[in-house]
C-alpha positions as CSV (number, residue, x, y, z in Angstrom):
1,X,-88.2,41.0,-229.2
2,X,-85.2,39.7,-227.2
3,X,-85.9,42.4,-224.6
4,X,-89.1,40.6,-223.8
5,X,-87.1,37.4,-224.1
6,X,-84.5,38.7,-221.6
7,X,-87.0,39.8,-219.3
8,X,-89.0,36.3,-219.2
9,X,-86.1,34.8,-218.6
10,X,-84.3,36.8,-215.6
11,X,-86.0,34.5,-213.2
12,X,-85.0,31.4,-215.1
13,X,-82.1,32.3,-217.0
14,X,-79.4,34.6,-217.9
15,X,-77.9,36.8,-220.5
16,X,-74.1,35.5,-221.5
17,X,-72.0,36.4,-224.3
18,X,-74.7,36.8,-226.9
19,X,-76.9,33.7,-226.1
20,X,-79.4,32.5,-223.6
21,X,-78.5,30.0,-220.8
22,X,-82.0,28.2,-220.3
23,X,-82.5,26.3,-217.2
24,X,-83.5,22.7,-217.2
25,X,-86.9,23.5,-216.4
26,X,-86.9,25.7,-219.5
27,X,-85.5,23.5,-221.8
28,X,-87.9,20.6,-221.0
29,X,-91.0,22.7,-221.6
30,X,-89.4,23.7,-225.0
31,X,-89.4,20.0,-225.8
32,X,-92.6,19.4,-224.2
33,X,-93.9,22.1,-226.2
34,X,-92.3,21.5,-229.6
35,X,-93.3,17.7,-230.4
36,X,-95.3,19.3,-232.8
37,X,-95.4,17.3,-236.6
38,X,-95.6,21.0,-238.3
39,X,-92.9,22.8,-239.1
40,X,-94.3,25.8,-239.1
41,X,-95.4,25.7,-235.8
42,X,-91.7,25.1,-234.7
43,X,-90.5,27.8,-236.0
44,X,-92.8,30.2,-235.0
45,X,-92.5,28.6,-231.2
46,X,-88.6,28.5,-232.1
47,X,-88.8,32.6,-232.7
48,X,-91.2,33.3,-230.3
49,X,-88.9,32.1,-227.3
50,X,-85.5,32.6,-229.4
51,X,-84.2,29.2,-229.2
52,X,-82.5,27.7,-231.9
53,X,-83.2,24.7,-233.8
54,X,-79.7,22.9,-233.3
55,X,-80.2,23.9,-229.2
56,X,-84.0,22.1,-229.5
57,X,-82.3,18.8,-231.0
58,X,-79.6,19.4,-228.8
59,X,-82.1,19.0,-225.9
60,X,-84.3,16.5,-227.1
61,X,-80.8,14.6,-227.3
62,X,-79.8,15.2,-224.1
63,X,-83.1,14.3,-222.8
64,X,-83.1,10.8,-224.3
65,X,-79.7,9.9,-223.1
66,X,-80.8,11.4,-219.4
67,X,-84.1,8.8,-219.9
68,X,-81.8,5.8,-220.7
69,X,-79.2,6.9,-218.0
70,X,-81.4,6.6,-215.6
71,X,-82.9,3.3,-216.5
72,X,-79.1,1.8,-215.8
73,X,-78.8,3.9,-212.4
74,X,-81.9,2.6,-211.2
75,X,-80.6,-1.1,-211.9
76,X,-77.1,-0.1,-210.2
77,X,-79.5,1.7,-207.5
78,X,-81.3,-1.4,-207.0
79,X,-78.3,-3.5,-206.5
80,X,-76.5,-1.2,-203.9
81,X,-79.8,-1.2,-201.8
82,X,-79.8,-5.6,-202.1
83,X,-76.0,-4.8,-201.0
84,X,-76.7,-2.4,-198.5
85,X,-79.8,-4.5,-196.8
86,X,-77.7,-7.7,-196.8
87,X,-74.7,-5.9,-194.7
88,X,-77.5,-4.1,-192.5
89,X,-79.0,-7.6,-191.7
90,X,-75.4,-9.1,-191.3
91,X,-74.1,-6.2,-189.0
92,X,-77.7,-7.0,-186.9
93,X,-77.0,-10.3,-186.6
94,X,-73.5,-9.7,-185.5
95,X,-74.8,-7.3,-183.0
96,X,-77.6,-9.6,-181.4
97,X,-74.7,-12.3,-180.9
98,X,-72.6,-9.6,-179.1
99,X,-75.5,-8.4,-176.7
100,X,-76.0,-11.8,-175.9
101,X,-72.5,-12.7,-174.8
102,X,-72.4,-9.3,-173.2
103,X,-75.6,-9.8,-171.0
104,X,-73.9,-13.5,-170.4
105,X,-70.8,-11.8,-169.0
106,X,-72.6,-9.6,-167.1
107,X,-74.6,-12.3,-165.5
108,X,-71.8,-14.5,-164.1
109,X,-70.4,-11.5,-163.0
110,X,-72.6,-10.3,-161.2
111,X,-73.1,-13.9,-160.1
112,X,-69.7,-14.0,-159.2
113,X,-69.8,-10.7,-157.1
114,X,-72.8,-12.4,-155.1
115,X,-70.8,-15.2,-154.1
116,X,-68.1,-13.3,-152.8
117,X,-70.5,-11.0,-150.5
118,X,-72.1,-14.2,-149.4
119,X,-68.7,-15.1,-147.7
120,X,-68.7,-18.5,-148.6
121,X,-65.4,-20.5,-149.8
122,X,-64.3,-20.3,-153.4
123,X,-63.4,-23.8,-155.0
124,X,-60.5,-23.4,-157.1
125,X,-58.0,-26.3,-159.0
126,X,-55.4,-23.6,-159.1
127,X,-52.8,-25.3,-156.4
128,X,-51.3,-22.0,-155.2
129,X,-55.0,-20.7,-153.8
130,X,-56.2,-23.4,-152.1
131,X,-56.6,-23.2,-148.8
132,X,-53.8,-25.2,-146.5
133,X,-54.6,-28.6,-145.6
134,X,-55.0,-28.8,-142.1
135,X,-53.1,-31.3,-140.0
């Protein structure tokens, strides 16, 4: 019987040290399968697959806890995303106020650069570039 076992399971699951290592995909069709009310059902499903009883619980368990795990990840999920769309909307608003002074600059740049190919006189209050009074 275990030789049938063995061979089910080569895809699934391997042979180490004297017991079965189910994958999780086996282990949740066990429970799936086993929420039977009659015992005797168990333990002919139980033998059939050789699983024991203390692995079933064991799963059933594990299962729970994964189920109200992921109840509290979701929540902590939830509240990184709120984090994570507030800093995205920050980090845009911050970038629209820097392409805005950006295409500013450029502007009176470019404004300036016209100026100084139209040849005409630059106004300055800086003393040492003015041009000399003429007398």
């Amino acid at each position: 019987m275990k030789v049938a076992i063995k061979k089910k399971l080569a895809g699934d699951g391997e042979f180490q040290s004297g017991s079965f290592k189910f994958s999780s995909k086996d282990k949740v069709q066990a429970v799936v399968d086993t929420n039977s009310p009659f015992e005797l059902e168990l333990g002919e499903y139980l033998r059939e697959h050789g699983i024991l009883k203390k692995e079933l619980v064991a799963w059933k368990m594990a299962m729970e806890d994964g189920f109200n795990k992921s109840t509290k990840t979701n929540a902590e999920f939830r509240r990184e995303l709120a984090n994570e769309k507030a800093s995205v909307k920050r980090f845009e608003k911050e970038l629209r106020l820097k392409t805005e002074a950006l295409a500013e600059t450029a502007a009176l740049l470019v404004r300036q650069k016209k100026y100084k190919q139209s040849g005409a006189i630059q106004r300055t209050t800086n003393p040492l570039l003015r041009w000399p009074k003429s007398s």
